[in-house]
Predicted model as a PDB file, atoms N, CA, C, CB and O in Angstrom, pLDDT in the B-factor column:
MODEL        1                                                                  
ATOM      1  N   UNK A   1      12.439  19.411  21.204  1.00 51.00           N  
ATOM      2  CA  UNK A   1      11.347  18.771  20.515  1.00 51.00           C  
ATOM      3  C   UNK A   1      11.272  19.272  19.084  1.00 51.00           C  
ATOM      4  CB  UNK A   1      10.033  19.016  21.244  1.00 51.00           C  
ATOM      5  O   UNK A   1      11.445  20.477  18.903  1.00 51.00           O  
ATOM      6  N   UNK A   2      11.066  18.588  18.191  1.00 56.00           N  
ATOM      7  CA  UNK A   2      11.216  18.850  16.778  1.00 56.00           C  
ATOM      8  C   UNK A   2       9.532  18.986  16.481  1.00 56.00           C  
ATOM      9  CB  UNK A   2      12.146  17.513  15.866  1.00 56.00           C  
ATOM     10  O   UNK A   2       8.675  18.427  17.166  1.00 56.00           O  
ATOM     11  N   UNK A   3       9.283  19.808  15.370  1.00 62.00           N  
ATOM     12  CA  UNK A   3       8.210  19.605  14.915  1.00 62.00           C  
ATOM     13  C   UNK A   3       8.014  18.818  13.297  1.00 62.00           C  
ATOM     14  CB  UNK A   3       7.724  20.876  15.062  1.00 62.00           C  
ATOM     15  O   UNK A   3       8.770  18.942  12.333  1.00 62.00           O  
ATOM     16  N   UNK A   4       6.505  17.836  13.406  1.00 62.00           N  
ATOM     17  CA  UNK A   4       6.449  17.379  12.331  1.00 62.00           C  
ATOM     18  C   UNK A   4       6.435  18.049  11.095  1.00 62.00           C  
ATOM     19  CB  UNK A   4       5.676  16.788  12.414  1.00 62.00           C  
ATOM     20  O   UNK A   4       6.078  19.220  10.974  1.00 62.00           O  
ATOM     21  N   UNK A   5       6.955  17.068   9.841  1.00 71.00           N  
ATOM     22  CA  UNK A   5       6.710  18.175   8.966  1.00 71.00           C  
ATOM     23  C   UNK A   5       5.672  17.527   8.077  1.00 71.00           C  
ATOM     24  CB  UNK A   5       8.037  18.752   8.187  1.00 71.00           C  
ATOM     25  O   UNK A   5       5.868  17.829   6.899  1.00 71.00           O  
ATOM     26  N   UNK A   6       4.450  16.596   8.292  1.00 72.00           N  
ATOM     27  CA  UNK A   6       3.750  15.781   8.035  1.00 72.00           C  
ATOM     28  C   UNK A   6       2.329  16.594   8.169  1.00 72.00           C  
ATOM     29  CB  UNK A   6       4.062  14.611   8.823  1.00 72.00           C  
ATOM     30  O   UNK A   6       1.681  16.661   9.214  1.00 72.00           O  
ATOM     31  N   UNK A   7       2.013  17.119   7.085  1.00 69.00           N  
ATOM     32  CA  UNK A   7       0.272  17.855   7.075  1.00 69.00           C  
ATOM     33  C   UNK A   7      -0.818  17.440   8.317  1.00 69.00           C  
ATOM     34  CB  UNK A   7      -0.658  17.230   5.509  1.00 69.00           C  
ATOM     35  O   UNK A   7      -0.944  16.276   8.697  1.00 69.00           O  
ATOM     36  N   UNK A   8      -1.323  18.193   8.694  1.00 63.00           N  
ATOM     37  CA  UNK A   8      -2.383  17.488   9.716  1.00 63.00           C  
ATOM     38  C   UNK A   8      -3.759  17.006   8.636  1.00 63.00           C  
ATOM     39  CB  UNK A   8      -2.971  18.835  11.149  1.00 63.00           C  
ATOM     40  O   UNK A   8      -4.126  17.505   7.572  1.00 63.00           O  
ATOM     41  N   UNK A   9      -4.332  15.777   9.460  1.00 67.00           N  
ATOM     42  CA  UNK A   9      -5.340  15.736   8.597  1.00 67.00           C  
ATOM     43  C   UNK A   9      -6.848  16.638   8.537  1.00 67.00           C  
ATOM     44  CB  UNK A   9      -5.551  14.501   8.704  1.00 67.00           C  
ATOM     45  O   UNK A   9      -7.564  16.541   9.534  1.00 67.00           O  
ATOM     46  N   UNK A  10      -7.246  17.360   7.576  1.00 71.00           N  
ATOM     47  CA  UNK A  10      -7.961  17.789   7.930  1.00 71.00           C  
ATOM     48  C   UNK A  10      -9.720  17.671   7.929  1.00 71.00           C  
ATOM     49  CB  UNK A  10      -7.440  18.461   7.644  1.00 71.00           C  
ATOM     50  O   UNK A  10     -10.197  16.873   7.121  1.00 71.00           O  
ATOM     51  N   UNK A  11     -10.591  18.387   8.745  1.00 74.00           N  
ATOM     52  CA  UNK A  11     -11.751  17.351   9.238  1.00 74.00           C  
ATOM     53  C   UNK A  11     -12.822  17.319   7.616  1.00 74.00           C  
ATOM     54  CB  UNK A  11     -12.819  18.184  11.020  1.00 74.00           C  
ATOM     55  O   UNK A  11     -13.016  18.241   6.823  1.00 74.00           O  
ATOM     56  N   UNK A  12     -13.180  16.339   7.595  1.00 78.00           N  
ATOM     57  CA  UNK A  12     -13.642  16.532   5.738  1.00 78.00           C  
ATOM     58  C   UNK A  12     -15.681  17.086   6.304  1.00 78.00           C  
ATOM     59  CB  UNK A  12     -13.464  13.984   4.298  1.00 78.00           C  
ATOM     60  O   UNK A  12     -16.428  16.482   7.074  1.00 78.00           O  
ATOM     61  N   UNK A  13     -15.974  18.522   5.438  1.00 88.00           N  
ATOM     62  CA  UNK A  13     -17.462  18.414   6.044  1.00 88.00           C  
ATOM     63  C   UNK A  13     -18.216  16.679   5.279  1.00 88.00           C  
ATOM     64  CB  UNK A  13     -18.559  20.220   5.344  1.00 88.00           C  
ATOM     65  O   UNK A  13     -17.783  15.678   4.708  1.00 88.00           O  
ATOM     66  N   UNK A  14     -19.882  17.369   5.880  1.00 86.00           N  
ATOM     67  CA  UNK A  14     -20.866  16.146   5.519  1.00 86.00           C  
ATOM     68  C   UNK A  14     -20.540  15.970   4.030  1.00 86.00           C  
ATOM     69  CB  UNK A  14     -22.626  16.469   5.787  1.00 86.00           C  
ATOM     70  O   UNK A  14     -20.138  14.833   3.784  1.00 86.00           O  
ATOM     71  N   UNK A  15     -20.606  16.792   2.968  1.00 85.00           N  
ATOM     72  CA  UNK A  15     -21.014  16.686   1.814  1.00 85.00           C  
ATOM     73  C   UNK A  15     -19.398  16.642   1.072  1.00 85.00           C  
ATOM     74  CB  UNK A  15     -22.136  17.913   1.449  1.00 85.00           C  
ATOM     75  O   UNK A  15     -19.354  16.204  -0.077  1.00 85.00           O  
ATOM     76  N   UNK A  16     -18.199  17.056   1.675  1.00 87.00           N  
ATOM     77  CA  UNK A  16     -17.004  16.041   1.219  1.00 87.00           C  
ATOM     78  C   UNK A  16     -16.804  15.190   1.574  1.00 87.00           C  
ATOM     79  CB  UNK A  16     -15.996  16.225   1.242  1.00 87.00           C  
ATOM     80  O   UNK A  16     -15.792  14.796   0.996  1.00 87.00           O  
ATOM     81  N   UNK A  17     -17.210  14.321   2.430  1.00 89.00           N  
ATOM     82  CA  UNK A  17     -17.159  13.015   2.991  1.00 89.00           C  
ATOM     83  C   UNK A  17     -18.017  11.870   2.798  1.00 89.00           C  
ATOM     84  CB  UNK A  17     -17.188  13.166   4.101  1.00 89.00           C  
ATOM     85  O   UNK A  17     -17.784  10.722   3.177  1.00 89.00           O  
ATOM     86  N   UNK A  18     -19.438  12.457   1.923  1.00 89.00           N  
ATOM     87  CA  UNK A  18     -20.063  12.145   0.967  1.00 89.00           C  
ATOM     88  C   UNK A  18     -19.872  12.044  -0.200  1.00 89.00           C  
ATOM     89  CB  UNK A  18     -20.678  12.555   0.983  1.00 89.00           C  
ATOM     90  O   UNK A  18     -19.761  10.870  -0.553  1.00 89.00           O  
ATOM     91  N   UNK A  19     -19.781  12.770  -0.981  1.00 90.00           N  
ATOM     92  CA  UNK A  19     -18.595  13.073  -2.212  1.00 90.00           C  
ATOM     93  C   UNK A  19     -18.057  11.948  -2.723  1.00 90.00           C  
ATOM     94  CB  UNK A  19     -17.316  13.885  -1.763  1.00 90.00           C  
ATOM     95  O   UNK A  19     -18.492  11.227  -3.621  1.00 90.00           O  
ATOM     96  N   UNK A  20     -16.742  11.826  -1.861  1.00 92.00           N  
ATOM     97  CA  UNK A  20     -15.857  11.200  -1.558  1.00 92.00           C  
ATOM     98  C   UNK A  20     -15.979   9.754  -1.363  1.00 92.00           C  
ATOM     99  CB  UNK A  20     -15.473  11.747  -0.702  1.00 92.00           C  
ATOM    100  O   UNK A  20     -15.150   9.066  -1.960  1.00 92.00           O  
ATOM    101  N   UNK A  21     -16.831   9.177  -0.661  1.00 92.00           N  
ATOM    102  CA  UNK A  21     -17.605   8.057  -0.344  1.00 92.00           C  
ATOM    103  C   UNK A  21     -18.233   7.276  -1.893  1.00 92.00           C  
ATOM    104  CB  UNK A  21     -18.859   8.657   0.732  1.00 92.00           C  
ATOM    105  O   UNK A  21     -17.888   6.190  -2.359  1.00 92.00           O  
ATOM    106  N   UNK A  22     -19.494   8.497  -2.576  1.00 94.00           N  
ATOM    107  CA  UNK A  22     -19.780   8.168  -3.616  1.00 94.00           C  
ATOM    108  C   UNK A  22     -18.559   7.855  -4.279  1.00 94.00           C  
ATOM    109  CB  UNK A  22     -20.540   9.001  -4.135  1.00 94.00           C  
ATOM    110  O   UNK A  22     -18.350   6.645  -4.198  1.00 94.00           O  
ATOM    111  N   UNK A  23     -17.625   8.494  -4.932  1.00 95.00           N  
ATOM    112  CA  UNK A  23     -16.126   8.603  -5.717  1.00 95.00           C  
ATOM    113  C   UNK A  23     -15.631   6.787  -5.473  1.00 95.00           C  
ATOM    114  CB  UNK A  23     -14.726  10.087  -4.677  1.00 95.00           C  
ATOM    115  O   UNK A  23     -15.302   6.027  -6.384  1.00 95.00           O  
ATOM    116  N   UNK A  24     -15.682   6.563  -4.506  1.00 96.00           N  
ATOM    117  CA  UNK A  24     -15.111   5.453  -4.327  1.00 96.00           C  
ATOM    118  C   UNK A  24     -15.629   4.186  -3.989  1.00 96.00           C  
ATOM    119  CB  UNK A  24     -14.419   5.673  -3.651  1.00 96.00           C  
ATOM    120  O   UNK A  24     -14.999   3.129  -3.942  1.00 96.00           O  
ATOM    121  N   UNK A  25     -16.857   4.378  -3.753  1.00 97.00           N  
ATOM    122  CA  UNK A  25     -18.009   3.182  -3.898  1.00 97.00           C  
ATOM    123  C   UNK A  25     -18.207   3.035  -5.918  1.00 97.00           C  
ATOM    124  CB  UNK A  25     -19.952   3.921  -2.849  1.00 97.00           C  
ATOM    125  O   UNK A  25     -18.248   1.929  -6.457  1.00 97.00           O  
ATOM    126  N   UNK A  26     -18.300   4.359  -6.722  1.00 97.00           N  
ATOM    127  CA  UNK A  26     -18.283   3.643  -8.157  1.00 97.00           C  
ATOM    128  C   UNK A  26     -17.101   3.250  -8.149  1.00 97.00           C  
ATOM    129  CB  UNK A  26     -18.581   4.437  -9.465  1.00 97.00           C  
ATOM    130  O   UNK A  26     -17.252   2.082  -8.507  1.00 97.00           O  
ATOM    131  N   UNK A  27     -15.546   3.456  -7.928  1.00 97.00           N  
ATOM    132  CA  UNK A  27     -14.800   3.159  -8.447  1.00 97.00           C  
ATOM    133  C   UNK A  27     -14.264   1.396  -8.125  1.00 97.00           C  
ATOM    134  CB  UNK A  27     -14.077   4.245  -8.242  1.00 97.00           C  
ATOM    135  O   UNK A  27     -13.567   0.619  -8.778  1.00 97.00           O  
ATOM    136  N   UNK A  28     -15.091   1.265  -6.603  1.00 97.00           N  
ATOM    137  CA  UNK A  28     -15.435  -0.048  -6.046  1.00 97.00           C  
ATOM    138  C   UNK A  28     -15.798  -1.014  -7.046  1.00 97.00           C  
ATOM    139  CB  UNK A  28     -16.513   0.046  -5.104  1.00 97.00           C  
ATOM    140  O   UNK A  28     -15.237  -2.052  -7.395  1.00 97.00           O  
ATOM    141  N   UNK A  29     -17.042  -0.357  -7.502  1.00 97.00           N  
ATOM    142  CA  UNK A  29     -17.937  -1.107  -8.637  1.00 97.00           C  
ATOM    143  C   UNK A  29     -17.490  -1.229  -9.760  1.00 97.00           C  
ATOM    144  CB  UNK A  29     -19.096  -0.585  -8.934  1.00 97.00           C  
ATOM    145  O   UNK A  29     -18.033  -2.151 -10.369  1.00 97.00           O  
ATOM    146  N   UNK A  30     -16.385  -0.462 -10.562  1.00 97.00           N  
ATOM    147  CA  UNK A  30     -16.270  -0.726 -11.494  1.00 97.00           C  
ATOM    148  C   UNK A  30     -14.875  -1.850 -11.803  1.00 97.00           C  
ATOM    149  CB  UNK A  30     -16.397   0.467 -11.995  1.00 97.00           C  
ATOM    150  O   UNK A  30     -14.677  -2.429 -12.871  1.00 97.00           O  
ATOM    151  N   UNK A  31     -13.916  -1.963 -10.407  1.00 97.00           N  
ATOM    152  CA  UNK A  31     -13.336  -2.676 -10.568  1.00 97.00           C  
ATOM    153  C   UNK A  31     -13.827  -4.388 -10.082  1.00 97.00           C  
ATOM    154  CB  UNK A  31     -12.377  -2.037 -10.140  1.00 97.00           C  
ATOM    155  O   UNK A  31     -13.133  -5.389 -10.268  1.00 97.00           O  
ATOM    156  N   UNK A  32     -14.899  -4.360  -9.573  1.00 97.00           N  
ATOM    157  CA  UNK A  32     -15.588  -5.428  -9.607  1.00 97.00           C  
ATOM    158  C   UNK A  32     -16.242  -6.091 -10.775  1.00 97.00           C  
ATOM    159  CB  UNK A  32     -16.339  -5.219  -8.854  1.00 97.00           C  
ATOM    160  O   UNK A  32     -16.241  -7.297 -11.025  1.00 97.00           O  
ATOM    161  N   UNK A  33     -16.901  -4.951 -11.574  1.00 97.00           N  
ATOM    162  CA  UNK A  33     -17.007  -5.474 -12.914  1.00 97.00           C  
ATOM    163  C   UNK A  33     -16.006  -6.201 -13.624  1.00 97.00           C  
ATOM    164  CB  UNK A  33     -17.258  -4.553 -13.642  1.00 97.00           C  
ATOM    165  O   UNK A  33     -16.178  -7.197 -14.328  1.00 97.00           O  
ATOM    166  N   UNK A  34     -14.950  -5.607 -13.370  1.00 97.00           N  
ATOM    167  CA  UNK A  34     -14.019  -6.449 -14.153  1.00 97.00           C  
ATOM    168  C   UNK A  34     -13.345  -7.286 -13.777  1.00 97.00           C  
ATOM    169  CB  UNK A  34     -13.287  -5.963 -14.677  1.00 97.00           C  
ATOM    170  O   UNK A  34     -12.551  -7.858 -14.524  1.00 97.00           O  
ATOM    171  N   UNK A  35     -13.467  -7.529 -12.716  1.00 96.00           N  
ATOM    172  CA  UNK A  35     -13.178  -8.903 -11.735  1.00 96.00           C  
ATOM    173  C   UNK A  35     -14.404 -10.179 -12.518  1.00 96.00           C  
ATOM    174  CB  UNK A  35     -13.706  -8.425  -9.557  1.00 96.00           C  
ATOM    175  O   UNK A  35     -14.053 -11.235 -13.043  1.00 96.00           O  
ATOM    176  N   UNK A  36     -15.056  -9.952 -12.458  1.00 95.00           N  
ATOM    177  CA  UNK A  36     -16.422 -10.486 -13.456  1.00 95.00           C  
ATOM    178  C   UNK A  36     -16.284 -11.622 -11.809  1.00 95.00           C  
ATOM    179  CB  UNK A  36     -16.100 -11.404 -15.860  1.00 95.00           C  
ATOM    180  O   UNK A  36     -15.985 -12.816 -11.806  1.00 95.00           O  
ATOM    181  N   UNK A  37     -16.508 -11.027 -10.968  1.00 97.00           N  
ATOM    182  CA  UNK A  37     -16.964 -11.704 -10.049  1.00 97.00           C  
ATOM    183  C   UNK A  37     -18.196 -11.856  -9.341  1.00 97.00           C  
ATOM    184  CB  UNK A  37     -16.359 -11.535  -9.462  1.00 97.00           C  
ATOM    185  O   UNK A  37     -18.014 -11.598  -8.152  1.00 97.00           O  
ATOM    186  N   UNK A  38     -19.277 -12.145  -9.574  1.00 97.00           N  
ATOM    187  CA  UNK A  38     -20.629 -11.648  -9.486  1.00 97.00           C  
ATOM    188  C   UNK A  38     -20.703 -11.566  -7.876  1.00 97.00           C  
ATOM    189  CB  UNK A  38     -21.819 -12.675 -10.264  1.00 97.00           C  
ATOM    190  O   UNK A  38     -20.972 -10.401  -7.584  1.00 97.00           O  
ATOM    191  N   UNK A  39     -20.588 -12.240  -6.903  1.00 97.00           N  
ATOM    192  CA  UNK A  39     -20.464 -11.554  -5.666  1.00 97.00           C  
ATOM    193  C   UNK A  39     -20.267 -10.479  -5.505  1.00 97.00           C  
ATOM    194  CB  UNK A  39     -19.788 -11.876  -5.050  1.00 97.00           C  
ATOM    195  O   UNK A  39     -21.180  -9.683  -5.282  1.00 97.00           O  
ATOM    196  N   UNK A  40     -18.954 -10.128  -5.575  1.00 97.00           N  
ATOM    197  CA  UNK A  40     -18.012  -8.890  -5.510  1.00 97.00           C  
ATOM    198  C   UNK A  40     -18.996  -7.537  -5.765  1.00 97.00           C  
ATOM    199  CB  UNK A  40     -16.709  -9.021  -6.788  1.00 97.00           C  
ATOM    200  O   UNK A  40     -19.238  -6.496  -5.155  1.00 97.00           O  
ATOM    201  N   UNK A  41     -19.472  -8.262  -7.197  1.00 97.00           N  
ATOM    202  CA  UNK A  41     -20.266  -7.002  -7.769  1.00 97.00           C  
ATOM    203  C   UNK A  41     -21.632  -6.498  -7.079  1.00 97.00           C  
ATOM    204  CB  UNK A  41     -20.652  -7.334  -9.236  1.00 97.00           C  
ATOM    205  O   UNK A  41     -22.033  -5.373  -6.779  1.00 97.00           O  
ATOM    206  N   UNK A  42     -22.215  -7.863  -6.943  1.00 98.00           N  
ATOM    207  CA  UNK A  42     -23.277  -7.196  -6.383  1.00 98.00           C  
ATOM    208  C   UNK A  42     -23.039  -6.520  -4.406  1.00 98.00           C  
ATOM    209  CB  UNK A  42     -24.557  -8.484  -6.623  1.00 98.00           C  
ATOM    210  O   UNK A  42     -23.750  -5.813  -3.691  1.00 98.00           O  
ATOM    211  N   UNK A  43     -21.872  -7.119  -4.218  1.00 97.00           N  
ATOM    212  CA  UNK A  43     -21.439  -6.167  -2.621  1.00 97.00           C  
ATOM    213  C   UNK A  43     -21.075  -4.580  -3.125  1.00 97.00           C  
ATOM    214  CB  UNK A  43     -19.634  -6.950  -1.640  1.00 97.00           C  
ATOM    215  O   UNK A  43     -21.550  -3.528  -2.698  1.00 97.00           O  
ATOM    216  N   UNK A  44     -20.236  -4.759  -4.001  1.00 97.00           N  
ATOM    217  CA  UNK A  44     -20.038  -2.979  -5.107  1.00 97.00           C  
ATOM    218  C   UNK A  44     -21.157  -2.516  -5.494  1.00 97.00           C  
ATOM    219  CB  UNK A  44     -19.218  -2.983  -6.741  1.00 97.00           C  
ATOM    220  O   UNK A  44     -21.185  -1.286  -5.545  1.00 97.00           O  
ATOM    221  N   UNK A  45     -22.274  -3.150  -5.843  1.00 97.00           N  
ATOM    222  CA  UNK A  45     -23.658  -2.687  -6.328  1.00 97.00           C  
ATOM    223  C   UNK A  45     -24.151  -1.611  -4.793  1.00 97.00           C  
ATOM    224  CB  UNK A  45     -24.896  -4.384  -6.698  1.00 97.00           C  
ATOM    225  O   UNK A  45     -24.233  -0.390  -4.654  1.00 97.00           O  
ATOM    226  N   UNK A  46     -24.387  -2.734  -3.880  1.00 97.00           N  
ATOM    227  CA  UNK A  46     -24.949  -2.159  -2.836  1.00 97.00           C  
ATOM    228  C   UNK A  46     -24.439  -1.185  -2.216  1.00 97.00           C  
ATOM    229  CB  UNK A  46     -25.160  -2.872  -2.088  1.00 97.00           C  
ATOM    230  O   UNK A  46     -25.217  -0.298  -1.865  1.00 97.00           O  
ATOM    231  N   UNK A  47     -22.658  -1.011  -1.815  1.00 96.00           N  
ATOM    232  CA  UNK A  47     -22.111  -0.407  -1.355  1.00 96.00           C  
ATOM    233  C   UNK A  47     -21.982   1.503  -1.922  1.00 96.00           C  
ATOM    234  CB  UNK A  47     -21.160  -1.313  -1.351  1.00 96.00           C  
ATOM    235  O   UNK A  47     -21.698   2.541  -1.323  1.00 96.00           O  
ATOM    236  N   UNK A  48     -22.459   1.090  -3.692  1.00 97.00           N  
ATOM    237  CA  UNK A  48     -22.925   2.288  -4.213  1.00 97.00           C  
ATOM    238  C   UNK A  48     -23.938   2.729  -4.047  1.00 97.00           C  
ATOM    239  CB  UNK A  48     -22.893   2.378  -5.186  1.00 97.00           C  
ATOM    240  O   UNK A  48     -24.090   3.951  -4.040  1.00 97.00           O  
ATOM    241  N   UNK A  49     -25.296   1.580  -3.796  1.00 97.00           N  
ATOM    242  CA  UNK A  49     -26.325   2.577  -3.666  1.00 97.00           C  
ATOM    243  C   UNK A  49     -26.690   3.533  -1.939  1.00 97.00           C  
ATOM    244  CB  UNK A  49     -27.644   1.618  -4.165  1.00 97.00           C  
ATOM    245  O   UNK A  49     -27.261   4.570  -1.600  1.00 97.00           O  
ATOM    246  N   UNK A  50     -26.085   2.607  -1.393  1.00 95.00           N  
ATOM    247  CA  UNK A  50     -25.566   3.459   0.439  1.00 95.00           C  
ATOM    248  C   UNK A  50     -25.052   4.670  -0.273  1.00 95.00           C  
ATOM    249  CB  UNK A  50     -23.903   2.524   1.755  1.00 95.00           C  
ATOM    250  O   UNK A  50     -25.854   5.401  -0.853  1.00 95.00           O  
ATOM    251  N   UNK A  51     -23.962   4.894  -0.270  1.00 94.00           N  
ATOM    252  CA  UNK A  51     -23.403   5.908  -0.938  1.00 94.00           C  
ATOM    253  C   UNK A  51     -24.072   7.357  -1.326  1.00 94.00           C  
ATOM    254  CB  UNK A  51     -23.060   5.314  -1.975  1.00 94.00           C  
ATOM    255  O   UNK A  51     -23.912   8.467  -0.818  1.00 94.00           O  
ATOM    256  N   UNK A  52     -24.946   6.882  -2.507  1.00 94.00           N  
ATOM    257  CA  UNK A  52     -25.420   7.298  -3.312  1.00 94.00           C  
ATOM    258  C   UNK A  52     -27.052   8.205  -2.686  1.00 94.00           C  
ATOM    259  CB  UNK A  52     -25.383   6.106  -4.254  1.00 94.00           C  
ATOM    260  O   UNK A  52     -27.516   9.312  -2.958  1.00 94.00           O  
ATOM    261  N   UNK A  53     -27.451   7.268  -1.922  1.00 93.00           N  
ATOM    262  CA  UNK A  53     -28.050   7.725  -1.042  1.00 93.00           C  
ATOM    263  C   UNK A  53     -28.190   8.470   0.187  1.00 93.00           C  
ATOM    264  CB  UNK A  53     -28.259   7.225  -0.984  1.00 93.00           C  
ATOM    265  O   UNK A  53     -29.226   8.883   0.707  1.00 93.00           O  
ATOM    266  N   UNK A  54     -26.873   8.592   0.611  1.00 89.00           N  
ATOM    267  CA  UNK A  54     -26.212   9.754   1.759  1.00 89.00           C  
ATOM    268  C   UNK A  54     -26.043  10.419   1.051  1.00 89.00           C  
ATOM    269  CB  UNK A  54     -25.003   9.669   2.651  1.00 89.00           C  
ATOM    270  O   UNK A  54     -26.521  11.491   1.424  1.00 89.00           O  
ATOM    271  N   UNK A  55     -25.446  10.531  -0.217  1.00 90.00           N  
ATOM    272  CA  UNK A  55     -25.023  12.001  -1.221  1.00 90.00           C  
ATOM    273  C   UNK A  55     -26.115  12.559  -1.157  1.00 90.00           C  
ATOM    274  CB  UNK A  55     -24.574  11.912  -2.899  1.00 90.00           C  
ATOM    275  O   UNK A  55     -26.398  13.545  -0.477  1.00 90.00           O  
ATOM    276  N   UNK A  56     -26.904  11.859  -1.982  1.00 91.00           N  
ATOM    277  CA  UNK A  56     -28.248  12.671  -2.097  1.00 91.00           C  
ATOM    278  C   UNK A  56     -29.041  13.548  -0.408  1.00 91.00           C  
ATOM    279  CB  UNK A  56     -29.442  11.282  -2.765  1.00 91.00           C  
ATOM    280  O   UNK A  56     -29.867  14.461  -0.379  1.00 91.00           O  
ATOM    281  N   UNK A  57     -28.631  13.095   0.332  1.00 88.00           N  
ATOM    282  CA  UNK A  57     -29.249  13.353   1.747  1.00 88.00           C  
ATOM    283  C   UNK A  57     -28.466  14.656   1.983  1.00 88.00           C  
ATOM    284  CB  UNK A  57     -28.984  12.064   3.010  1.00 88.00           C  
ATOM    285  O   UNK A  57     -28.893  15.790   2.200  1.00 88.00           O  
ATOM    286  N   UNK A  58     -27.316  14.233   1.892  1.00 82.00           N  
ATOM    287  CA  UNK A  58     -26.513  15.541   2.222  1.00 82.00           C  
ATOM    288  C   UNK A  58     -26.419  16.267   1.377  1.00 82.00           C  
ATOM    289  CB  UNK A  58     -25.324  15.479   2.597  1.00 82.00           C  
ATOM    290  O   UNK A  58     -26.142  17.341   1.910  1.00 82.00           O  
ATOM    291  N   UNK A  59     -26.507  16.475  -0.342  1.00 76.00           N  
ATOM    292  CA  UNK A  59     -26.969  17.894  -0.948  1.00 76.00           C  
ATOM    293  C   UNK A  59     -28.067  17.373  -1.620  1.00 76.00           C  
ATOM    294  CB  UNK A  59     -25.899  18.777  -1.977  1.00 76.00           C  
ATOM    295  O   UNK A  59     -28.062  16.548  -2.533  1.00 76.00           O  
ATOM    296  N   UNK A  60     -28.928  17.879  -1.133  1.00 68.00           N  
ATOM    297  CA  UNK A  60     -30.280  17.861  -1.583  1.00 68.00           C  
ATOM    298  C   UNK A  60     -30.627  18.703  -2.089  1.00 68.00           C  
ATOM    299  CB  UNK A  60     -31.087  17.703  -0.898  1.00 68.00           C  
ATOM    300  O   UNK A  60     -31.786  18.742  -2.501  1.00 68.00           O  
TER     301      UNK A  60                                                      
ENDMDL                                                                          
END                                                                             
């Protein structure tokens, strides 16, 4: 049996997985802006303020 040589993943806590979440809900939003797709944006709008609002929950 060989072993992998492929990193395990490792478990992210509350507040990197929050973080992280925020990080990529703006980066959601900002490529929606430039989609100038107003749907899009306002699903990126919302999807940041979820986000944004677990961040805050988890470092308070």
């Amino acid at each position: 049996m060989s072993q992998s040589t492929e990193p395990r993943p490792v478990a992210e806590t509350p507040a990197a997985d929050s973080s992280r979440r925020l990080y990529e809900a703006e980066v959601a939003l900002h490529i929606a802006r430039q989609s100038g797709v107003d749907a899009w944006v306002m699903a990126a709008s919302e999807r940041l303020h979820e986000a944004l609002v677990r961040h805050l929950t988890t470092h308070p």
